[in-house]
C-alpha positions in Angstrom: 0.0 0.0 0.0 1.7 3.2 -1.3 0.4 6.7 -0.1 2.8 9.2 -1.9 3.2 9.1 -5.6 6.6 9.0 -7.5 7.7 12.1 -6.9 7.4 11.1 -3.0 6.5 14.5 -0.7 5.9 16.4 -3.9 2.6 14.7 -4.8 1.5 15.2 -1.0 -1.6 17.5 -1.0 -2.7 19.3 2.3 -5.6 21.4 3.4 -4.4 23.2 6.1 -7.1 26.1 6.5 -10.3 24.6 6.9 -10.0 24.2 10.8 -12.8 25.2 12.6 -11.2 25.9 16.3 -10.9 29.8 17.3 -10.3 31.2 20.6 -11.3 34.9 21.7 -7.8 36.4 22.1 -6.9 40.2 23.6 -3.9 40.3 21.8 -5.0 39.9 18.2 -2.8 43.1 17.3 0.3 40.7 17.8 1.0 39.2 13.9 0.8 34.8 14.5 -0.7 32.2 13.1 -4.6 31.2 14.0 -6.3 28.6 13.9 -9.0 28.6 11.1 -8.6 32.5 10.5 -11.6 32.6 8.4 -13.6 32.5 11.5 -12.2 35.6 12.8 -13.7 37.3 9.6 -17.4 37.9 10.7 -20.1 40.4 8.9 -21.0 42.0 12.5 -19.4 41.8 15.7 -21.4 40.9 19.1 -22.9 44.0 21.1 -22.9 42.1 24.4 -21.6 39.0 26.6 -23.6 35.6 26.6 -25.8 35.5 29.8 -27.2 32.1 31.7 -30.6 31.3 32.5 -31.3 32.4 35.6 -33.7 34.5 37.7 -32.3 37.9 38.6 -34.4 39.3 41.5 -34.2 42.2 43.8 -34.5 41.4 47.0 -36.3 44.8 48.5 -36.0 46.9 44.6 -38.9 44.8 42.8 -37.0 44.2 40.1 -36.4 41.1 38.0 -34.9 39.1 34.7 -34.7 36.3 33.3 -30.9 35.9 32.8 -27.6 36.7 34.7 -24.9 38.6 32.7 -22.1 36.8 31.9 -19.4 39.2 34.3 -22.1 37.9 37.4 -22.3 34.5 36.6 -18.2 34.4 36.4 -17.7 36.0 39.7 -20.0 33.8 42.0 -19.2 30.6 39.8 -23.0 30.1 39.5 -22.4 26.7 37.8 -20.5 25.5 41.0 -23.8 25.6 42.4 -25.5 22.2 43.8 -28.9 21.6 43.2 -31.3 22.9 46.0 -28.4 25.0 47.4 -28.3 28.3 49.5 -25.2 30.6 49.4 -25.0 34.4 50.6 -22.1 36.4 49.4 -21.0 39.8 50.1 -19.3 41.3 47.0 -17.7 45.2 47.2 -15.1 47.0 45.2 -11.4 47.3 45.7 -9.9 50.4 46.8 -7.2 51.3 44.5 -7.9 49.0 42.2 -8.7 50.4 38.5 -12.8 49.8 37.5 -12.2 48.4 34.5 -12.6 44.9 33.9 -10.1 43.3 31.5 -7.9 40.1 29.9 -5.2 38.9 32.7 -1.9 39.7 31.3 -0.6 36.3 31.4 -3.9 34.4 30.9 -4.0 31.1 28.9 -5.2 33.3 26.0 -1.9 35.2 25.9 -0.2 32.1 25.7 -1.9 31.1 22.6 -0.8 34.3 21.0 2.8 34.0 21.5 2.2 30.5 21.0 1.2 31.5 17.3 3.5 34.5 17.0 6.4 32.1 17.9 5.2 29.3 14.9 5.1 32.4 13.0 8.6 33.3 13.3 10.1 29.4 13.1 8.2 29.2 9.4 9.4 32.8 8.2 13.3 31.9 9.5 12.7 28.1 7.8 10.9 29.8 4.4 14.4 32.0 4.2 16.7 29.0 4.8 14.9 27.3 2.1 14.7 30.2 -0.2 10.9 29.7 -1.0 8.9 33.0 -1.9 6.0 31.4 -1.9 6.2 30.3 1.2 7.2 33.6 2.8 4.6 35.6 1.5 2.1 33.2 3.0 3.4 33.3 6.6 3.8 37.0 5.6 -0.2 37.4 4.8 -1.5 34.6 7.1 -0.2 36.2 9.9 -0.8 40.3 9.7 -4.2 39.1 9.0 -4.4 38.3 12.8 -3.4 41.8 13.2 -5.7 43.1 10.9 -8.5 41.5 12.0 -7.7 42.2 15.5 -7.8 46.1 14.9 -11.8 45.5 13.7 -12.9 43.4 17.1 -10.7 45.3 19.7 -12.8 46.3 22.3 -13.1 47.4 26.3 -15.5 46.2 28.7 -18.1 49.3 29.4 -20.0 49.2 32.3 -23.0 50.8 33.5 -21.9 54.1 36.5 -24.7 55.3 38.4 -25.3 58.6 37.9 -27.8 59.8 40.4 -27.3 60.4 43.9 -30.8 60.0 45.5 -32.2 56.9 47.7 -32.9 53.8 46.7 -33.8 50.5 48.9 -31.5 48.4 49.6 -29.3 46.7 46.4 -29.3 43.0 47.9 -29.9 40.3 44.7 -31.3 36.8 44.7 -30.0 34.8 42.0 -32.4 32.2 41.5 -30.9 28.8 39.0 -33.1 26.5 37.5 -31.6 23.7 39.3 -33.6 25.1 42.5 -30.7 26.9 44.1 -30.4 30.3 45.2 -27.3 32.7 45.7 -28.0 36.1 47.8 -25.8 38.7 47.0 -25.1 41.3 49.8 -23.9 44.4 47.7 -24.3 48.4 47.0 -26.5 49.6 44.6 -23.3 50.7 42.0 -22.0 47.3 42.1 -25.9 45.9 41.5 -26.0 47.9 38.2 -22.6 47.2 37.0 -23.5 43.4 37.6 -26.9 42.8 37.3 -29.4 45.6 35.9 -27.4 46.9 33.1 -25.9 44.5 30.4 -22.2 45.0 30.0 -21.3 46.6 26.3 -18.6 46.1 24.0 -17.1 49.2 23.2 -15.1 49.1 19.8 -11.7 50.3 18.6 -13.2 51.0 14.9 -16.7 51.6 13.9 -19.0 49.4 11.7 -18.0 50.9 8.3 -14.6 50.6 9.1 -14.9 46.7 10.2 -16.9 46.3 7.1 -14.1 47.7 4.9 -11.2 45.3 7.7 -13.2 42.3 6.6 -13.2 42.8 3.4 -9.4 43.4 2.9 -8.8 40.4 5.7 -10.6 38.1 3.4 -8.6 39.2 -0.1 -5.8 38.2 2.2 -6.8 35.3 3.3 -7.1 34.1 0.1 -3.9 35.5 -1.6 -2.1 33.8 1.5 -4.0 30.7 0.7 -3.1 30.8 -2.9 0.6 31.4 -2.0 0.7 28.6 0.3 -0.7 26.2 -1.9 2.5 26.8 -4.1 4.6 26.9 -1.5 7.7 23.7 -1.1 5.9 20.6 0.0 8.4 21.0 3.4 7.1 24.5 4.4 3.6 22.8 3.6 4.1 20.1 6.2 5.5 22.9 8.7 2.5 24.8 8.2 0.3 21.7 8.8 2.2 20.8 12.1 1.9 24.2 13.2 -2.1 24.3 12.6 -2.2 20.9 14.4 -0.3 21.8 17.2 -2.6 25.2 17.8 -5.4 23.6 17.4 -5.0 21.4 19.9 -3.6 24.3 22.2 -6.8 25.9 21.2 -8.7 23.1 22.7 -7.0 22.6 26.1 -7.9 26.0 26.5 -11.4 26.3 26.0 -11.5 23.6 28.4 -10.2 25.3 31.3 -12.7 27.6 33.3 -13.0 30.6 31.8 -12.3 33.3 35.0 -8.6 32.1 34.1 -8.7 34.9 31.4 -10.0 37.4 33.3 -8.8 40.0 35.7 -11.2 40.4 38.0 -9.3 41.6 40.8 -12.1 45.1 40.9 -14.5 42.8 42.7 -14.0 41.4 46.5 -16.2 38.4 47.2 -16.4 37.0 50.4 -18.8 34.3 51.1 -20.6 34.5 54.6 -20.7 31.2 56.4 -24.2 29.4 57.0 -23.3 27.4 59.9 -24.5 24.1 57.9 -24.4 23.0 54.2 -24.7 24.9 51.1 -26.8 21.9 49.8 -30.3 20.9 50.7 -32.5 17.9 50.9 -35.6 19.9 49.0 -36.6 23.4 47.1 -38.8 24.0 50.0 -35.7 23.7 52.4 -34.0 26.1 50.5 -36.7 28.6 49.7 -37.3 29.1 53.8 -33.6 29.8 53.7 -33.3 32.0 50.9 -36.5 33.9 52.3 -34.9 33.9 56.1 -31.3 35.3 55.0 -33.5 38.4 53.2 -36.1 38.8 55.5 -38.9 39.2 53.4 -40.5 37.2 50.7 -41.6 40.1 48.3 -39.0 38.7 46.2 -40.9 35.5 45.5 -44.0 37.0 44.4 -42.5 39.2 41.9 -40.2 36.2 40.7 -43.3 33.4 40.7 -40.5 31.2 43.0 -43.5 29.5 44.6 -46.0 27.6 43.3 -49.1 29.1 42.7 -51.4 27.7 45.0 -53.5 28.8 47.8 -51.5 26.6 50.5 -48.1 27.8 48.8 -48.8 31.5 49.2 -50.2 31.0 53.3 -47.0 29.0 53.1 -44.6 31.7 52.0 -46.6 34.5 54.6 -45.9 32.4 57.3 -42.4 32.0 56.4 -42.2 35.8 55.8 -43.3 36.6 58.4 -41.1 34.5 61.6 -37.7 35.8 59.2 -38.9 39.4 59.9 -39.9 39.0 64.1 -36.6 36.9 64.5 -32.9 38.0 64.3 -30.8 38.7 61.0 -29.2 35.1 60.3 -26.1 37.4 60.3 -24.6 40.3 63.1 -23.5 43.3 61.9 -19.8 42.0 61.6 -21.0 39.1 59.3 -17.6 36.6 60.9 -19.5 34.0 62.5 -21.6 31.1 60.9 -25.5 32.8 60.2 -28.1 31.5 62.7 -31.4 30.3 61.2 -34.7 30.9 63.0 -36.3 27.8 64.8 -39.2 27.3 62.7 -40.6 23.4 61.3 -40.8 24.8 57.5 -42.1 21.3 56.5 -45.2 20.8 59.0 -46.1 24.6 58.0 -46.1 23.4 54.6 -47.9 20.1 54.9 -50.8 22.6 57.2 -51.1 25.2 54.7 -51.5 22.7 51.6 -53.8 20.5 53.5 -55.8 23.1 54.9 -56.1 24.1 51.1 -59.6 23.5 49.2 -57.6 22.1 46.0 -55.9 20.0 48.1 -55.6 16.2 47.2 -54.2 13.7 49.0 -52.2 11.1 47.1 
């Protein structure tokens, strides 16, 4: 079984460009090699982060949504989060520290880059050595396209700054997941809007004409590199192949690690305040009474349709309501020692208010 022809290497045909793998990268004004660089060459650029599923609810404001912004969800690791669990964090700003949220210097992404810019450099030295033109323009155009590409999607994290100076009630959040647990945020009300009530933006370097215009010229390039490449000495070829192989599976480890490893956010102090028991619970119910005793009220749940909706539910979450607000804050003032819950049998106020219901049914 032969797999090369008679001319050995030189009948060896490679397509190096159509890899799909692409990593967000902060330092796309550095020229290097990427994988699947047509990928990079979009018609419009995303105005926001992703968000995840979950109920946003102010604990004493009234207000509500549907998802989490992606900044939030990063910081408390919501998907850390057991099912029927109950966590209270107190998150403030740092002192000093500048408010702008950003790429760690020397996060896995910045590896990737120098990981490319350094292929880049090995082919160009290797294309000289070998004396293939071809070959050098390719590395030449393959790699300032990173650059050029990475002047249309650089962009800063803007967040929202409160502007007014009046009152407002108290900022405290409940994150709500679908999987039944709850996370109460202790915080301010600037660090509520940054985080939760105003989605973060992407500001750009370069407008939309002039990305427009960047993606056109990025994708004559491409294909002028392409074009040179395939001309290019079989040996530079199989460089170039080992090279894309090689990123792509650096591209891989790392959008496999958690992604707060690229991000600075050093801005943001969380402290988690100790419960005196397990985060997880044995029920939603368990973990409602919690949720509703570390707030103090239950206002949330209404506006947020927690509950069930049910006669025996709502007598339920009154009840509940109302021993968190005649008994002690789970926390004192200081906030070091593990939080206290009220004595109170949530389940046989349950099982009374649902049997006491008229829709009741026993099964």
């Amino acid at each position: 079984m032969k797999f090369l022809g008679p001319r050995g290497y030189n009948d060896l045909q490679l397509d190096i460009v159509g890899l799909l793998v692409a990593a967000l990268s902060y330092f796309f004004l550095l020229p290097r090699l990427v994988p699947a660089p047509q990928a990079l060459i979009r018609t419009s650029r995303p105005e926001r982060l992703e968000p995840t599923t979950c109920k946003v609810l102010g604990a004493y404001s009234g207000s509500k949504r549907d998802d989490v912004y992606y900044l939030a969800h990063l910081i408390h690791k919501g998907n850390s989060l057991p099912e029927y669990s109950v966590r209270c964090e107190r998150i403030t700003t740092t002192n000093g520290k500048s408010s702008d949220v950003k790429a760690k210097l020397f996060g896995p992404i910045t590896w990737l880059s120098i990981l490319g810019c350094s292929m880049s450099i090995a082919l160009f030295a290797i294309a000289i050595a070998l004396d293939d033109g071809f070959a050098l323009v390719a590395i030449l155009a393959l790699s300032f396209l990173s650059t050029l590409v990475g002047i249309g999607n650089r962009w800063s994290l803007q967040l929202q700054k409160r502007m007014a100076d009046r009152d407002v009630p108290c900022a405290d959040v409940v994150l709500h997941y679908p999987n039944g647990s709850f996370l109460i945020i202790k915080c301010d009300e600037k660090v509520a809007r940054q985080l939760y009530w105003h989605p973060e933006k992407c500001k750009y370097m370069v407008g939309d004409t002039a990305y427009r215009a960047i993606s056109l010229c990025g994708t004559l390039i491409l294909m002028f590199g392409v074009i040179c490449l395939g001309n290019a000495t079989i040996d530079l070829q199989v460089g170039f192949a080992a090279s894309y192989i090689i990123l792509n599976a650096a591209y891989w480890v790392v959008a496999a690690l958690p992604p707060r490893w690229n991000w600075d956010l050093s801005y943001y102090e969380v402290k988690t305040l100790e419960l005196g028991g397990p985060e997880k619970n044995g029920s939603f119910t368990e973990a409602l009474w919690k949720a509703i005793a570390i707030t103090q009220t239950a206002d949330w749940v209404r506006v947020g349709s927690v509950a069930p909706v049910s006669k025996g539910w709502e007598n339920w979450t009154m009840e509940a309501e109302e021993v968190a607000k005649v008994s002690p804050p789970v926390w004192d003032d200081k906030e070091d020692a593990p939080g206290v819950f009220p004595s109170w049998n949530w389940y046989a106020a349950l099982t009374t208010h649902l049997n006491a219901s008229p829709a009741s049914n026993k099964v």
